[in-house]
CHARMM internal coordinates of N, CA and C (Angstrom, degrees):
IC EDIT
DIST 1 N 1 CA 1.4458
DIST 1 CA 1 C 1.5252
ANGL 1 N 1 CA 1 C 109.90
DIST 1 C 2 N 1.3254
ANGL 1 CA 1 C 2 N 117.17
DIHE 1 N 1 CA 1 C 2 N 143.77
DIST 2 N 2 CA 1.5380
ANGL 1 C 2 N 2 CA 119.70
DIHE 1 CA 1 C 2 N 2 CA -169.68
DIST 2 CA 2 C 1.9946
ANGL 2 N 2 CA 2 C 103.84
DIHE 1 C 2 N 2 CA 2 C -99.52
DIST 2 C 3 N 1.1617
ANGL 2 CA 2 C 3 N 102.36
DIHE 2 N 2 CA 2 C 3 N 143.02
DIST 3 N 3 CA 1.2880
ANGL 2 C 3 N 3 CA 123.93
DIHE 2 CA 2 C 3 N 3 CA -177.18
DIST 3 CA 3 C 1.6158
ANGL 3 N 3 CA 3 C 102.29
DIHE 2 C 3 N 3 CA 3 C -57.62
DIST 3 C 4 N 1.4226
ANGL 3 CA 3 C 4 N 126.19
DIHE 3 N 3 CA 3 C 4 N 141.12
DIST 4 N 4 CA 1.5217
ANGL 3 C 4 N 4 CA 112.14
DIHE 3 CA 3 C 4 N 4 CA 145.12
DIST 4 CA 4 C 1.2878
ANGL 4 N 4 CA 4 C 127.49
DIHE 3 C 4 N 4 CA 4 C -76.78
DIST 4 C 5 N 1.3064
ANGL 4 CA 4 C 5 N 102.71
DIHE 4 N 4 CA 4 C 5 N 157.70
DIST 5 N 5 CA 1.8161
ANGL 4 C 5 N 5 CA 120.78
DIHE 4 CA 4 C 5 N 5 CA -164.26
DIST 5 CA 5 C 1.2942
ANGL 5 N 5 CA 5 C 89.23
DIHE 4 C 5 N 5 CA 5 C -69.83
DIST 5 C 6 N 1.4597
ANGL 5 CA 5 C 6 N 144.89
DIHE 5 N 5 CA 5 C 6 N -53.53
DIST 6 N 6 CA 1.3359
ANGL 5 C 6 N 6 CA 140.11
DIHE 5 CA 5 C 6 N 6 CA -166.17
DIST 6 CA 6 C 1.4917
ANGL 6 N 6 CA 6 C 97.60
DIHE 5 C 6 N 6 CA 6 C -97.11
DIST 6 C 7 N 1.5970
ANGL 6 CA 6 C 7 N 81.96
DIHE 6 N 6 CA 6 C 7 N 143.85
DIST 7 N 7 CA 2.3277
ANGL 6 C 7 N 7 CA 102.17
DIHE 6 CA 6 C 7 N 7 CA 166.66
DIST 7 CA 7 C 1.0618
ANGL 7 N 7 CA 7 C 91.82
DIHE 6 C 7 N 7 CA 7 C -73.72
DIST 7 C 8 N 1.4792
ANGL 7 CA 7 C 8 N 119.51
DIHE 7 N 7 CA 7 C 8 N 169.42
DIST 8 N 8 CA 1.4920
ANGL 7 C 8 N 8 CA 127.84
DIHE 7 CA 7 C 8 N 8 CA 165.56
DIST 8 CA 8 C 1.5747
ANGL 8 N 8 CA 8 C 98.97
DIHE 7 C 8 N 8 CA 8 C -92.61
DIST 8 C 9 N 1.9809
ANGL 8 CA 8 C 9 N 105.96
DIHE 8 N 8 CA 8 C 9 N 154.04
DIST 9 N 9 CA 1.1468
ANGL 8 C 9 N 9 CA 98.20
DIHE 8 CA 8 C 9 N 9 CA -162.58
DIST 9 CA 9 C 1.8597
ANGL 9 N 9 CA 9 C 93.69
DIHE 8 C 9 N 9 CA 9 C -97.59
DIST 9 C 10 N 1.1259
ANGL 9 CA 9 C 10 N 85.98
DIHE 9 N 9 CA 9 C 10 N 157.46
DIST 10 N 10 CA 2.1707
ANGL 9 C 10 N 10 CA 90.72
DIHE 9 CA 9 C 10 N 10 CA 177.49
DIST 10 CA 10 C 1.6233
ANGL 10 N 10 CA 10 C 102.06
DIHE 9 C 10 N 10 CA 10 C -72.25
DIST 10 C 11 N 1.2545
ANGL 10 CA 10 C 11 N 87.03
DIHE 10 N 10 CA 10 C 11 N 142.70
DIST 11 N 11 CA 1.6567
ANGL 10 C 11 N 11 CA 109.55
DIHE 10 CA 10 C 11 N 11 CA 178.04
DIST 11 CA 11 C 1.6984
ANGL 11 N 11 CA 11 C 114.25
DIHE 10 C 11 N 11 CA 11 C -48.02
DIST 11 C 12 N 1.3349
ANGL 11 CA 11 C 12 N 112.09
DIHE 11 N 11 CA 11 C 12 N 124.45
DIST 12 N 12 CA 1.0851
ANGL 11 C 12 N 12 CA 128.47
DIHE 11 CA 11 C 12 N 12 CA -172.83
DIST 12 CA 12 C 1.9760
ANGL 12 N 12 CA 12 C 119.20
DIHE 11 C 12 N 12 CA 12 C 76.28
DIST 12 C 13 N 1.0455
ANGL 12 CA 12 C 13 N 85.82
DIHE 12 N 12 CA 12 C 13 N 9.50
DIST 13 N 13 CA 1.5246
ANGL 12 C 13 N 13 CA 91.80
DIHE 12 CA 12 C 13 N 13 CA -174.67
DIST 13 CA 13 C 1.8126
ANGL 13 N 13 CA 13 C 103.13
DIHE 12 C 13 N 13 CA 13 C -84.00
DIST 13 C 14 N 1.4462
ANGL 13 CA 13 C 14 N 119.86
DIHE 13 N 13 CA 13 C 14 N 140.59
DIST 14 N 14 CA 1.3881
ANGL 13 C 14 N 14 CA 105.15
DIHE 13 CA 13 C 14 N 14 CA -173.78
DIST 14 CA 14 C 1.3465
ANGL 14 N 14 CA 14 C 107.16
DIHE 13 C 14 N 14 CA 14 C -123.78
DIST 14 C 15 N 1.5656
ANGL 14 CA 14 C 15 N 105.86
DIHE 14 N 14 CA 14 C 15 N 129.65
DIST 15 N 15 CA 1.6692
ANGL 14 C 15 N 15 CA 108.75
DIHE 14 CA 14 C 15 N 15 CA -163.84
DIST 15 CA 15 C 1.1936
ANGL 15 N 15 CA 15 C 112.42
DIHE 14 C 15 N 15 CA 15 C -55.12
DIST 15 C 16 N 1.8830
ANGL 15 CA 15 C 16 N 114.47
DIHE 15 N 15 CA 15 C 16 N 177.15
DIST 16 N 16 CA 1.6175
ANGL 15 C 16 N 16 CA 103.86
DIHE 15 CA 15 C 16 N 16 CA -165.77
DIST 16 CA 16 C 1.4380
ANGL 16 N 16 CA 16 C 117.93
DIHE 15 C 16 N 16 CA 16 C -83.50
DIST 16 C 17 N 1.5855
ANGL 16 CA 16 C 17 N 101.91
DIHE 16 N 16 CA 16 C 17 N 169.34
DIST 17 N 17 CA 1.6215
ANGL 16 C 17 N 17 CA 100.04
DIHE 16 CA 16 C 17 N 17 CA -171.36
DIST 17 CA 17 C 1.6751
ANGL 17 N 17 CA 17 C 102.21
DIHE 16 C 17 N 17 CA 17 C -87.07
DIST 17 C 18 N 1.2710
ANGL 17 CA 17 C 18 N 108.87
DIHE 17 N 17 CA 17 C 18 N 139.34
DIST 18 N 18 CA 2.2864
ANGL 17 C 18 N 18 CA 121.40
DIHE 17 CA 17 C 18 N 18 CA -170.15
DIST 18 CA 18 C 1.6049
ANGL 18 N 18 CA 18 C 78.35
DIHE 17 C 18 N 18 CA 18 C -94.39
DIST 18 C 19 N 1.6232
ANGL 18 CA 18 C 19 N 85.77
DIHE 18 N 18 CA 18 C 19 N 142.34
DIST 19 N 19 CA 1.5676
ANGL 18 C 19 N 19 CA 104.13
DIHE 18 CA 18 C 19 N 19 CA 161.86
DIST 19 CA 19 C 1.1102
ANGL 19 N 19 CA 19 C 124.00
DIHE 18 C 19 N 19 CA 19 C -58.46
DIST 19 C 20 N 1.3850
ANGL 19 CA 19 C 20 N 129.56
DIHE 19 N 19 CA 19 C 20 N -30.07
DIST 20 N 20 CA 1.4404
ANGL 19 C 20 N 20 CA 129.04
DIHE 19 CA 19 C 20 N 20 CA 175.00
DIST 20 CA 20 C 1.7354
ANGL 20 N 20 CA 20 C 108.94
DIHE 19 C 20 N 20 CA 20 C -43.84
DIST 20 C 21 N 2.1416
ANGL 20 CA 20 C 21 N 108.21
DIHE 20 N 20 CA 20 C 21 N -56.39
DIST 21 N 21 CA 0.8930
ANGL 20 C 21 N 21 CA 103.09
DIHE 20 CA 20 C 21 N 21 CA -157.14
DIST 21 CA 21 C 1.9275
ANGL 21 N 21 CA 21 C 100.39
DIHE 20 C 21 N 21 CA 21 C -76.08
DIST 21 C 22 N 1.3387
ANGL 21 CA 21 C 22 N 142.52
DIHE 21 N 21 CA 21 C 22 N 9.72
DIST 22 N 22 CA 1.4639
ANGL 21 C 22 N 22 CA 147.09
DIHE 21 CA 21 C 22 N 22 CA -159.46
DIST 22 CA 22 C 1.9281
ANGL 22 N 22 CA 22 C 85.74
DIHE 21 C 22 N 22 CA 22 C -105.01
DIST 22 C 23 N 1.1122
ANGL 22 CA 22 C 23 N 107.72
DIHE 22 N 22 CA 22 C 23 N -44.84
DIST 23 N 23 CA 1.9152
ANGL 22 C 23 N 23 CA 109.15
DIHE 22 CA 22 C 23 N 23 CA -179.83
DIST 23 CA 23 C 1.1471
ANGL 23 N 23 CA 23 C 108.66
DIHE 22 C 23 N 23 CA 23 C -76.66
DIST 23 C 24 N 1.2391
ANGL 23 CA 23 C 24 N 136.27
DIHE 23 N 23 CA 23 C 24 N -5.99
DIST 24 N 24 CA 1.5417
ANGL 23 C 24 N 24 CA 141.60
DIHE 23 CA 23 C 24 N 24 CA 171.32
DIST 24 CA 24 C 1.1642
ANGL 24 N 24 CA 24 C 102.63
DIHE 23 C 24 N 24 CA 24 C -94.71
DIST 24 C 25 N 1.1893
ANGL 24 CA 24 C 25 N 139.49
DIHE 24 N 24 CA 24 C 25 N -39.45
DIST 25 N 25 CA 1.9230
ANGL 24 C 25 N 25 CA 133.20
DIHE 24 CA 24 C 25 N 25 CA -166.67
DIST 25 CA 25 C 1.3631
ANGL 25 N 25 CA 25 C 85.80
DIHE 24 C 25 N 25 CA 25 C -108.63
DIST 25 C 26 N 1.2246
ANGL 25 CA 25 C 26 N 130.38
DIHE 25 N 25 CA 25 C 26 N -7.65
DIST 26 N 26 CA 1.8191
ANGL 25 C 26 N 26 CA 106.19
DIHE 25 CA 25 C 26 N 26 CA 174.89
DIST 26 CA 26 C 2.1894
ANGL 26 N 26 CA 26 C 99.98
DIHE 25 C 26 N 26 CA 26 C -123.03
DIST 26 C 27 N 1.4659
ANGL 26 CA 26 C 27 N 92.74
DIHE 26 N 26 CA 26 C 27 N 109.81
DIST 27 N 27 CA 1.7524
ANGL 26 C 27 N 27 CA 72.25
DIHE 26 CA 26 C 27 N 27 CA 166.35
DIST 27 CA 27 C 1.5122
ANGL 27 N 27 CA 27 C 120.21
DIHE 26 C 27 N 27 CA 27 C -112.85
DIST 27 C 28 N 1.5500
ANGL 27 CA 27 C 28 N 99.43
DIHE 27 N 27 CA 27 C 28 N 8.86
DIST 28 N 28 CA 1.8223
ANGL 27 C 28 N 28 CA 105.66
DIHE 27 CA 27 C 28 N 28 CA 160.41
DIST 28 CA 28 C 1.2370
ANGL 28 N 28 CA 28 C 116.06
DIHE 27 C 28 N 28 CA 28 C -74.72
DIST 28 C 29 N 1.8758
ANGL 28 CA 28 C 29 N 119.60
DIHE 28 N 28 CA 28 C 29 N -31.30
DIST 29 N 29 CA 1.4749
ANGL 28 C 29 N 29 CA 113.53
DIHE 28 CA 28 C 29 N 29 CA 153.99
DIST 29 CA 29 C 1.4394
ANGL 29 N 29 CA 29 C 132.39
DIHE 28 C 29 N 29 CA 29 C -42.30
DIST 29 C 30 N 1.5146
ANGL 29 CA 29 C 30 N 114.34
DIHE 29 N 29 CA 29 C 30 N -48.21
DIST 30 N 30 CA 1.0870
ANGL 29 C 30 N 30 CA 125.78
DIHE 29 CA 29 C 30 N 30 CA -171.00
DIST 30 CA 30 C 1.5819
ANGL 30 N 30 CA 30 C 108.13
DIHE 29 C 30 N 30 CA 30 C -63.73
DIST 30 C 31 N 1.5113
ANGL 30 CA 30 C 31 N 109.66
DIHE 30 N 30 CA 30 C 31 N -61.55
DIST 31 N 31 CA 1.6618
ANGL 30 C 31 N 31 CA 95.40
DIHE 30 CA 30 C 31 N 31 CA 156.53
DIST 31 CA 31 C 0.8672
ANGL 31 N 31 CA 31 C 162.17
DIHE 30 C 31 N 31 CA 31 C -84.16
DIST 31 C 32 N 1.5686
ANGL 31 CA 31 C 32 N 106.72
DIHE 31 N 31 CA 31 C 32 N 18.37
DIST 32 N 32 CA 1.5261
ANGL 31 C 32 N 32 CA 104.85
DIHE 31 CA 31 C 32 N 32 CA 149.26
DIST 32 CA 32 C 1.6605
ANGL 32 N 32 CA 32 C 113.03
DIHE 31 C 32 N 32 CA 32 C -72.82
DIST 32 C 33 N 1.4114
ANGL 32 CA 32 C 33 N 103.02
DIHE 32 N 32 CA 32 C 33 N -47.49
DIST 33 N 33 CA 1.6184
ANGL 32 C 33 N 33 CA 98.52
DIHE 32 CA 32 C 33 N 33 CA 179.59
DIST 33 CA 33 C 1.8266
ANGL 33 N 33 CA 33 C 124.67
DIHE 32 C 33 N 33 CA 33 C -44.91
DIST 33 C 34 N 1.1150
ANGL 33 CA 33 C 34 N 94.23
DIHE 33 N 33 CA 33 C 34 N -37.34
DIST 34 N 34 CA 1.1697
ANGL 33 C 34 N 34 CA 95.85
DIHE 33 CA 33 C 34 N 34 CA -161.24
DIST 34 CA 34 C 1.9899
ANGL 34 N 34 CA 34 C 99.17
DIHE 33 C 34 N 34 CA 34 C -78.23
DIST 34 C 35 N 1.7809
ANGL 34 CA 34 C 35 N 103.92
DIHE 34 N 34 CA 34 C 35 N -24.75
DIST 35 N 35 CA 1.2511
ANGL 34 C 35 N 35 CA 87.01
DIHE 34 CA 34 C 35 N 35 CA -172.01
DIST 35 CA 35 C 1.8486
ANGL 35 N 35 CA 35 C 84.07
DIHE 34 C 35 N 35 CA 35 C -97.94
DIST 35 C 36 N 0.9526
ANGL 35 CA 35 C 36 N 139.89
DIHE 35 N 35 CA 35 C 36 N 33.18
DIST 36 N 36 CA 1.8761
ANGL 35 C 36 N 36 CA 119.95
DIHE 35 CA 35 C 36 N 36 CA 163.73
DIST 36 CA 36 C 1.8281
ANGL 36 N 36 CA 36 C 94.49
DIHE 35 C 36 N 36 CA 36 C -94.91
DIST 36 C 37 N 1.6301
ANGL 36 CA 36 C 37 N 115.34
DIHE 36 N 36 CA 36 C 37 N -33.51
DIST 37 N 37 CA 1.1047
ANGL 36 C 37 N 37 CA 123.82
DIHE 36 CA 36 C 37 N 37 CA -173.88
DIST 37 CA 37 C 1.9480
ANGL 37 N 37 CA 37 C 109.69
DIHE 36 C 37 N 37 CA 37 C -53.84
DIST 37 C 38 N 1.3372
ANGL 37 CA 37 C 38 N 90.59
DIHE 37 N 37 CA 37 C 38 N -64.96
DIST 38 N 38 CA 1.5891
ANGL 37 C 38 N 38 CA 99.31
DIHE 37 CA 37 C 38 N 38 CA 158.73
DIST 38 CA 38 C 1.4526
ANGL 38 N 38 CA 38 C 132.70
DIHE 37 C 38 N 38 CA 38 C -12.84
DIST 38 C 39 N 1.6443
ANGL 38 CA 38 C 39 N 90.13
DIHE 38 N 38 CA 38 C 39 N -79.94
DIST 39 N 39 CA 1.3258
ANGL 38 C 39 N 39 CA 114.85
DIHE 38 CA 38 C 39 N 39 CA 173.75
DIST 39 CA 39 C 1.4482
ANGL 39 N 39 CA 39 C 109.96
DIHE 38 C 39 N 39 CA 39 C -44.74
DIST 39 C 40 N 1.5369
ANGL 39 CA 39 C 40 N 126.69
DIHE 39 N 39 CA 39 C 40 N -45.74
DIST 40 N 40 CA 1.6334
ANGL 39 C 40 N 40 CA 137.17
DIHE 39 CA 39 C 40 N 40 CA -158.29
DIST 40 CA 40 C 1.7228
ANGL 40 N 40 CA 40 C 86.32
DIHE 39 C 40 N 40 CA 40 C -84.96
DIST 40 C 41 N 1.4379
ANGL 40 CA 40 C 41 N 132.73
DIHE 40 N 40 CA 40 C 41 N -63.42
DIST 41 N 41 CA 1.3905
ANGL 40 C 41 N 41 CA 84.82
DIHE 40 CA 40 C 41 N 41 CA -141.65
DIST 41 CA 41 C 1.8061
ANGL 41 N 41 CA 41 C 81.08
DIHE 40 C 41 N 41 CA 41 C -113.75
DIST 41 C 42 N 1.4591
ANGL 41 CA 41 C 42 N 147.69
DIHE 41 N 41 CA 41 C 42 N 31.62
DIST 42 N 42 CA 1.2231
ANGL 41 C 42 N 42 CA 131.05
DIHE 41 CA 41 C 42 N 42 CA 147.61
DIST 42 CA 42 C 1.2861
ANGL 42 N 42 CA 42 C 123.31
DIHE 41 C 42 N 42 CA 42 C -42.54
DIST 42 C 43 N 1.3184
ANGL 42 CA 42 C 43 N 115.21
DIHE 42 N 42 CA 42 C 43 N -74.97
DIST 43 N 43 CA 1.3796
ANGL 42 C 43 N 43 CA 135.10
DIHE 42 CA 42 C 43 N 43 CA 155.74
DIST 43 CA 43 C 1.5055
ANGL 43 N 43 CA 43 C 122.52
DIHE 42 C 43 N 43 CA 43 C -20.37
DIST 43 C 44 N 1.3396
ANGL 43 CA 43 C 44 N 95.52
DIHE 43 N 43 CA 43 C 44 N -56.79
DIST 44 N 44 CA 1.6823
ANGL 43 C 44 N 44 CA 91.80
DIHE 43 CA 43 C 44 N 44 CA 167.31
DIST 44 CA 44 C 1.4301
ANGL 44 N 44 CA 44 C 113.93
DIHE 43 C 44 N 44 CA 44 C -78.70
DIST 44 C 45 N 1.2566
ANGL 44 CA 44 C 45 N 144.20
DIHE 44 N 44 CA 44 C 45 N -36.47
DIST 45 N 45 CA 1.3936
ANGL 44 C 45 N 45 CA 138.10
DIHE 44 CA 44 C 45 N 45 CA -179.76
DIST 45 CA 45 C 1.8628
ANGL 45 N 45 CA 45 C 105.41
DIHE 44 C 45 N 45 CA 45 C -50.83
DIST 45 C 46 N 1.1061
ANGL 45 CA 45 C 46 N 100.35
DIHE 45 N 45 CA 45 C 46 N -41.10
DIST 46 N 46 CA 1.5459
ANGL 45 C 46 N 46 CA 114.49
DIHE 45 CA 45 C 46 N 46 CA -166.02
DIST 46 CA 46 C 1.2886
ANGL 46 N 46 CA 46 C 105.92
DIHE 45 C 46 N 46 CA 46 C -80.72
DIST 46 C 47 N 1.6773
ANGL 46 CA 46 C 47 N 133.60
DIHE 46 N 46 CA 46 C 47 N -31.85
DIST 47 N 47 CA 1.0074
ANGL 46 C 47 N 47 CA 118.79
DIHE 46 CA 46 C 47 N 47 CA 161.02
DIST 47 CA 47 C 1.1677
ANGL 47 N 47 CA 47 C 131.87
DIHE 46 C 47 N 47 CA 47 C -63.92
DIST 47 C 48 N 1.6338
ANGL 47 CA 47 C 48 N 114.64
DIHE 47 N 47 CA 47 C 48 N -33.92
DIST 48 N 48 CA 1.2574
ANGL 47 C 48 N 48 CA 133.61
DIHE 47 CA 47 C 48 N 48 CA -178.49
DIST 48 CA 48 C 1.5118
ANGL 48 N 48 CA 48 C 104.89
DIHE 47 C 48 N 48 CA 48 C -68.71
DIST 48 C 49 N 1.2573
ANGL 48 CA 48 C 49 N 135.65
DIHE 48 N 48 CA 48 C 49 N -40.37
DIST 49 N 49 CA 1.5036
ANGL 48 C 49 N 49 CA 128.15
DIHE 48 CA 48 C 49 N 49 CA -165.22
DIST 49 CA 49 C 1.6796
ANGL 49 N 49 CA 49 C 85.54
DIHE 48 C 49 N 49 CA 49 C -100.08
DIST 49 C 50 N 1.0962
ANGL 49 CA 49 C 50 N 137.42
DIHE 49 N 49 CA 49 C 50 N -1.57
DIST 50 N 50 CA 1.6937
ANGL 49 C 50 N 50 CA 110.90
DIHE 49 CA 49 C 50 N 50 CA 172.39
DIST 50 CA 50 C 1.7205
ANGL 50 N 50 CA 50 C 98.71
DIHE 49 C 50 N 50 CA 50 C -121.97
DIST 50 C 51 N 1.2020
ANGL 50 CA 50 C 51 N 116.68
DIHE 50 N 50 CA 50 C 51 N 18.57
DIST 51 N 51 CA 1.6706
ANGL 50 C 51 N 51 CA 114.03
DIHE 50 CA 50 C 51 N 51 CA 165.73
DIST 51 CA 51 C 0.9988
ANGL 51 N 51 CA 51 C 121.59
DIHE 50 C 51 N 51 CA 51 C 51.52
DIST 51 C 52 N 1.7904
ANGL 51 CA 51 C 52 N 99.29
DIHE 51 N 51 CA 51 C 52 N 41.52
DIST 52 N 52 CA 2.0209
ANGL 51 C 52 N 52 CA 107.87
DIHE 51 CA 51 C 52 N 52 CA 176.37
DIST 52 CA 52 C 1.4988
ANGL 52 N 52 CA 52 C 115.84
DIHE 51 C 52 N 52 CA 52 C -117.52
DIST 52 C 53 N 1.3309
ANGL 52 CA 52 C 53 N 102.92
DIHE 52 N 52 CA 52 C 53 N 45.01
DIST 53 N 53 CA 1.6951
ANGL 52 C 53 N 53 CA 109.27
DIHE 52 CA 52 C 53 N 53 CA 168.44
DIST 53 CA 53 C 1.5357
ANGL 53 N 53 CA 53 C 98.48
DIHE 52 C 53 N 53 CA 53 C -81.37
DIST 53 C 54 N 1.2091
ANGL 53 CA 53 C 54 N 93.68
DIHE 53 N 53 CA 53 C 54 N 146.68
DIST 54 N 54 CA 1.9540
ANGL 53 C 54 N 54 CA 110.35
DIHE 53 CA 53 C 54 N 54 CA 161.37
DIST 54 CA 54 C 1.0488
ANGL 54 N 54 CA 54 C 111.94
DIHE 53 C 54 N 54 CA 54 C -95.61
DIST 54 C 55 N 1.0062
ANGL 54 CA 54 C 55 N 106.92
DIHE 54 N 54 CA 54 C 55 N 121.52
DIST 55 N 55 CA 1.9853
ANGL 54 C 55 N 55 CA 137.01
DIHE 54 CA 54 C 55 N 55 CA -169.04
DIST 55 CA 55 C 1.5886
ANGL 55 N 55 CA 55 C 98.64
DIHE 54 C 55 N 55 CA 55 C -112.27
DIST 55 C 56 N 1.3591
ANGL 55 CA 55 C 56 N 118.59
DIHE 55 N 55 CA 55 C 56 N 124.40
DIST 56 N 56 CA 1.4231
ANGL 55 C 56 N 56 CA 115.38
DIHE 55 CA 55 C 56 N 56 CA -175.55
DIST 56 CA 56 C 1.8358
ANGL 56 N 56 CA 56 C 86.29
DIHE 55 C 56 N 56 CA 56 C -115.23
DIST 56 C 57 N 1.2814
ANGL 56 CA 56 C 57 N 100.21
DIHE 56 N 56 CA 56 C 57 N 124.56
DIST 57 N 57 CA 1.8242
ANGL 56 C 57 N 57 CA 123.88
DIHE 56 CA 56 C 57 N 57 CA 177.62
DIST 57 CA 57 C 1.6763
ANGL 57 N 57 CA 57 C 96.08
DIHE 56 C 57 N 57 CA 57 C -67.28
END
COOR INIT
IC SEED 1 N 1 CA 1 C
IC BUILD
């Protein structure tokens, strides 16, 4: 007989909390993420479509 993939959890112990449910009870999380995300690749989209990376020869 094959083992299960999961231990059983001890009584009263409460499984872990999913990021989904941490972005649902926090929505000041959500915007910071969404604006560090911003911040990361605007800048780069815009460099990339106007061809202003510095290229060292």
């Amino acid at each position: 007989m094959t083992e299960p993939l999961e231990t059983p959890r001890p009584e009263g112990e409460e499984p872990p909390v999913s990021l989904r449910k941490i972005l649902q009870e926090n929505p000041f999380l959500v915007k910071m993420l969404v604006f560090f995300f911003l911040m990361l690749f605007v800048p780069l989209v815009l460099a990339w479509k106007f061809d202003l990376f510095l290229v060292a020869n």
